[in-house]
N, C-alpha and C positions, 0 to 999 in steps of 0.2 A: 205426653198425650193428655193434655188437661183438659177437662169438659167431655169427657167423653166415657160411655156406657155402652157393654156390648153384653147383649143378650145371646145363649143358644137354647134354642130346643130342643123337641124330643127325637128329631129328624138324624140326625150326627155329631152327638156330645163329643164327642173324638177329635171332629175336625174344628170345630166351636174351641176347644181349651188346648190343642197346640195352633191355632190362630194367634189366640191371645196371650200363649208364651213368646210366638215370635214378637208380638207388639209391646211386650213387659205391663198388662195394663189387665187388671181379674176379669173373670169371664162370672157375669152376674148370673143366678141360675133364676127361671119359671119355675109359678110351682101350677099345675095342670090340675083342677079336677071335676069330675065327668059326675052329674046330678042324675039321680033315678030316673027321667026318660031320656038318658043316656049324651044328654049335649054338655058341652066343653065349656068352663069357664077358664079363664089365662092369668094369672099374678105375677106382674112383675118384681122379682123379688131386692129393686132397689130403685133409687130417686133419680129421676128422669130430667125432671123441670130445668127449662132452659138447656141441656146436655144433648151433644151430639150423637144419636143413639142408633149400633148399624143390632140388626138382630138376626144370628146365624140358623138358617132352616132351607137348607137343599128339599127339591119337592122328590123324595122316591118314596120306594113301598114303606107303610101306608100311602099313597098321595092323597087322598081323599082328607084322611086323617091331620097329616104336617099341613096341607093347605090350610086347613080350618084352623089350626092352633098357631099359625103363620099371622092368619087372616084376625084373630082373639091378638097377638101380641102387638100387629101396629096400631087394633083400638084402641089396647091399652097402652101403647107409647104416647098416642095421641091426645086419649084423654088425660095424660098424665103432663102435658106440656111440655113434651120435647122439644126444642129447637128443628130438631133436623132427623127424619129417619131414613135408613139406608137397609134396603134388603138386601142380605145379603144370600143370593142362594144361587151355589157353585153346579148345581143341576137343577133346569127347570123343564119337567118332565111333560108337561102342556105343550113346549115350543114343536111337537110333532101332529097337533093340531091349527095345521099352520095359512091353510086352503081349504077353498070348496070344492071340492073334488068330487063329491056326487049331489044330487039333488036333496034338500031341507034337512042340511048337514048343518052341525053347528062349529064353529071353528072356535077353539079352549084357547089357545093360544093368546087370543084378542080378548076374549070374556075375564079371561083369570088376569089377565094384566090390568086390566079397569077396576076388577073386583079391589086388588091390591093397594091402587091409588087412592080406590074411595076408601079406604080402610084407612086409612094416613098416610102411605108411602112417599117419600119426597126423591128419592130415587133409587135407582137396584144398580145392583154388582153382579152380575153373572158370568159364566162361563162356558165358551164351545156352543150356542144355540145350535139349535137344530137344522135351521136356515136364516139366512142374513133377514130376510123378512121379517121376521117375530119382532127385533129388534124394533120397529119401527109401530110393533102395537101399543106401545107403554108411551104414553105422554106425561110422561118425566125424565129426565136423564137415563140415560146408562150407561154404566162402560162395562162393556163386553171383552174380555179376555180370552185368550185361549191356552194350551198347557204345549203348545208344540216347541215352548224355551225346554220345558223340565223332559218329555219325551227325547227331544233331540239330544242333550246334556248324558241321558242316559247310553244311546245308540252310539255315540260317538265313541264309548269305550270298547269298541266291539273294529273288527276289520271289516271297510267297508266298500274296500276295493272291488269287490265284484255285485255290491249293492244295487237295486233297485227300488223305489218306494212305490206299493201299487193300493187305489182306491178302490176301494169294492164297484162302485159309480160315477157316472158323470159329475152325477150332483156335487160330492166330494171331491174331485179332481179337485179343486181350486189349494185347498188346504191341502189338500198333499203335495202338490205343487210347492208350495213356500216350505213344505215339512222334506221335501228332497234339495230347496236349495239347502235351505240348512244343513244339510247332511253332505252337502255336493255330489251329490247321484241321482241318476234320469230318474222320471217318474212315467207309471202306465197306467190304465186304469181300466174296469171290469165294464163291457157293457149288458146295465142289469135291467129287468121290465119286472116290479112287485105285482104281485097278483091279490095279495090278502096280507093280512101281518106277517103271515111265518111264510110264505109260499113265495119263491122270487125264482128268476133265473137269470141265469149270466151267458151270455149265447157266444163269447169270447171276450179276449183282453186284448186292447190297444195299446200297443208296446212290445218292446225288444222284452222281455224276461226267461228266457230260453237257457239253463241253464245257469242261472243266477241267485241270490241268495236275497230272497224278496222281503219284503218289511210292509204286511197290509195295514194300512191304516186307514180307520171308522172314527166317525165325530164320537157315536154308542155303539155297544153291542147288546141285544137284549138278548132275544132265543139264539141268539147266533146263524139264523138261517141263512144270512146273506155271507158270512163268511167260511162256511161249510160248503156253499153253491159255487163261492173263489174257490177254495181247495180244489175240489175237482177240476176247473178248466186248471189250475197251476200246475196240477196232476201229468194232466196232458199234456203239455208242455213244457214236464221235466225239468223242473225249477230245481235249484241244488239246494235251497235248506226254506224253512218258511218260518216269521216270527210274525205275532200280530200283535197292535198297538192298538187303543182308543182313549179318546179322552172317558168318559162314562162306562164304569162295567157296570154295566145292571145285572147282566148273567142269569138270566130269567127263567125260570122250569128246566132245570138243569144244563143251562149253556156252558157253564165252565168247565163241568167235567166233559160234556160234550166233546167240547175245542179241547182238552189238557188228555184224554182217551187220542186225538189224532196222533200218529206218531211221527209224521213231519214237522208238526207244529214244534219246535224248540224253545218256543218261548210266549206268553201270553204277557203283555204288558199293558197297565192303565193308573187313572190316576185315583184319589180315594175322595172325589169328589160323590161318591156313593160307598157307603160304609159296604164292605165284604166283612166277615166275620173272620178273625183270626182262625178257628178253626177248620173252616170250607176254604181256607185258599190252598191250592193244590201248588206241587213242587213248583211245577213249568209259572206259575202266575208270581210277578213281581210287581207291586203295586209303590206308584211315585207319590208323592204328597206337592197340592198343590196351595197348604196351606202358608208358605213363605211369600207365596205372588201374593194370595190374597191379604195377608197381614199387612204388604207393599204398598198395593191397592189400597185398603183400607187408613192407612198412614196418608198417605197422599191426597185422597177424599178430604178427610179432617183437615189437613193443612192447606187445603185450596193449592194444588200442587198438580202439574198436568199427569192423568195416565197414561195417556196413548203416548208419548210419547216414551214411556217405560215400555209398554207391552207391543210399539207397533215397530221400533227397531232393533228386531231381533236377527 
């Protein structure tokens, strides 16, 4: 991997430096510091010029915050004469500002993807958006990934003979859909009407799962509201064991003890495309690393080498 410089932030050092073990190539560090009216200056703490340069910063809590220091590190890739810079960030937590959905709304999604480019971006790596849309706000490359290889890889050690795969939504039906062929078991899915962030209802589920040993899976899970409102219709309909998957645990104002307190829930599974703290993850939560796809990705980016064709025949 010659010619190549990979930065991480202050967003997920964790996932930044077993990236760059699987790629055998050091992970360069920023040094951050914040001037008495309180704004951010970025140093990139190695030589750039001419070098293929991806820079590791997932946007979660802060998002305000990694944005800006996101937004500081491809000026300074830029002014520093990269060749080529590559975002890489495995949650982008803006892709739920994705529509206009009420009047003199502003839609992030579109804004923070421009902001990026004009900052130097030559193109992004991301994973699981929040809808196929977003993808099409960045006018630069991307490749979009998803974790339903490493998810499925997991499920498969498990009996799955009496399996089900169910989406909280329509919305997500699609992705559960290819996350049950993978599994080889039907899929159902919740039909749900949001009323505000945390407020949704699910007025039943389309599908056989009567009895069944169900596997919900969510692109994210933040407050957990929409998976708690599945519970209940699963409830009533006497589901024989329930485990929940997402790509993204945000687990937001205490969603994971939330979901890991239900006592049908058996299992809470996601990927550590958002750092959880070694200490907050509870028994039921077993967290997958998606940092081997992106090293892959990121390998194949550098070597002008097709992705989709790694992540789309799965």
């Amino acid at each position: 991997m010659r010619d190549i410089a990979v930065f991480g932030g202050s967003a997920h050092p964790e996932l930044a430096a077993e990236v760059c073990s699987h790629l055998d190539v050091p992970l360069y560090p920023i040094q951050v510091d914040r001037f008495a009216n309180d704004c951010l200056q970025v140093q990139l703490q190695a030589n750039c010029r001419e070098r293929d340069v991806f820079l590791i910063q997932p946007l979660v809590a802060p998002v305000q915050e990694n944005l800006v220091e996101l937004l500081l590190m491809l000026d300074a890739a830029k002014g520093a004469s990269a060749a080529r810079i590559t975002v890489v960030m495995p949650h982008y937590a803006y892709a739920r500002s994705d529509k206009k959905d009420a009047p003199r709304i502003s839609i992030g999604g579109r804004l923070v993807a421009d902001l990026m480019v004009t900052a130097g971006a030559s193109r992004a790596l991301t994973m699981t958006l929040h809808s196929p849309q977003v993808h099409g706000f960045f006018s630069i490359p991307v490749d979009h990934l998803h974790a339903l290889r490493e998810l499925a890889t997991h499920f498969r050690a498990m009996d799955l003979s009496n399996a089900v795969v169910v989406s909280p939504d329509l919305g997500n039906a699609k992705e559960a859909a290819a996350f049950a062929r993978l599994l080889g078991v039907p899929v159902a899915a919740g039909a749900k009407q949001r009323f505000s962030d945390d407020r949704v209802s699910i007025s039943a589920v389309i599908g056989d799962v009567a009895g069944r040993d169900v596997i919900v899976l969510d692109d994210e899970i933040a407050k957990g509201s929409t998976v708690l409102e599945l519970l209940e219709r699963l409830r009533e309909l006497q589901v024989a064991s329930v485990r929940v998957a997402c790509t993204h645990g945000l687990f937001s104002s205490g969603a994971l003890k939330r979901l890991g307190d239900q006592p049908d829930v058996q299992e809470i599974v996601c990927t550590n495309t958002v750092p959880i703290p070694h200490g907050e993850r509870p028994e039921k939560l077993t967290v997958l690393s998606i940092a081997p796809a992106l090293a892959e990705a990121m390998r194949r980016i550098h070597n002008g080498e097709s992705v989709s064709a790694l992540f789309d025949a799965q």
